[in-house]
N, C-alpha and C positions, 0 to 999 in steps of 0.2 A: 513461558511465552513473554513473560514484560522484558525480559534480557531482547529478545528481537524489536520488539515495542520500541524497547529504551535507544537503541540502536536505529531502529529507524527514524525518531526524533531527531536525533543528534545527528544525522545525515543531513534532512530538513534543514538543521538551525546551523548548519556548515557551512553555509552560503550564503550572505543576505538577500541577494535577488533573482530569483528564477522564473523562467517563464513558464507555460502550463506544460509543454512538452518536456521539459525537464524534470515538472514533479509528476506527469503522469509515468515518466519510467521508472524513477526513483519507486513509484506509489508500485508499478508492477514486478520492478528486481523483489520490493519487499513483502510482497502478497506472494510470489511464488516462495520465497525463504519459510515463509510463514508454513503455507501449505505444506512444504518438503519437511517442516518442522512435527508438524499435524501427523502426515503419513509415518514417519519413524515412530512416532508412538502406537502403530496400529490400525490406526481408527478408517473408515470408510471413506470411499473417494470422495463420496459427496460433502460428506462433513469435516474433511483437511478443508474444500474449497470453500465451504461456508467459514467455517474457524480460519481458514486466511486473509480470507477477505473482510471480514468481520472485525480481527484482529488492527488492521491496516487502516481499514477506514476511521477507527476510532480514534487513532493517532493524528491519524490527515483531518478530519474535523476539528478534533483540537486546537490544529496548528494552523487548520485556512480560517478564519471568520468569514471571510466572505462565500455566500452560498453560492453567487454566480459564478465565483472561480472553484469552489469546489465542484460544481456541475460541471463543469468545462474539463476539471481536470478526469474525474471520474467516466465524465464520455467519453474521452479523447483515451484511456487508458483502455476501457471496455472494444474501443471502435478499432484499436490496435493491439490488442493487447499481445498478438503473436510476435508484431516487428518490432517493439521495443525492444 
């Protein structure tokens, strides 16, 4: 998994300024990678979605300081996450 991690940082750090719609589909292209990464190993539906999400957010924490744009971005991700 940190090869997708590492990947998805370096997506993040590929642009100096985004707005929240751009890193909540960036956040959701790499939460579903993640997942689809989970399922090839086997593992239950429930627990790719958890190990995907889980996976992702740790990176997006990292990389946002700010909690109220983390909030923002993670709703706005959650509130769309099909039309992204």
């Amino acid at each position: 998994m940190t090869k997708l991690q590492e990947a998805f940082l370096t997506e993040l750090k590929s642009k100096e300024k985004r707005n929240i719609i751009e890193f909540a589909s960036l956040y959701s292209k790499h939460t579903q990678l993640a997942i689809d990464y989970e399922r090839s190993k086997g593992v239950s539906e429930h627990q790719a979605k958890a190990m995907g999400e889980y996976y992702t957010v740790s990176v997006l924490s990292d990389y946002i300081r700010s909690e109220n744009k983390l909030a923002r971005i993670i709703a706005l991700k959650e509130s769309t996450s099909s039309d992204l």
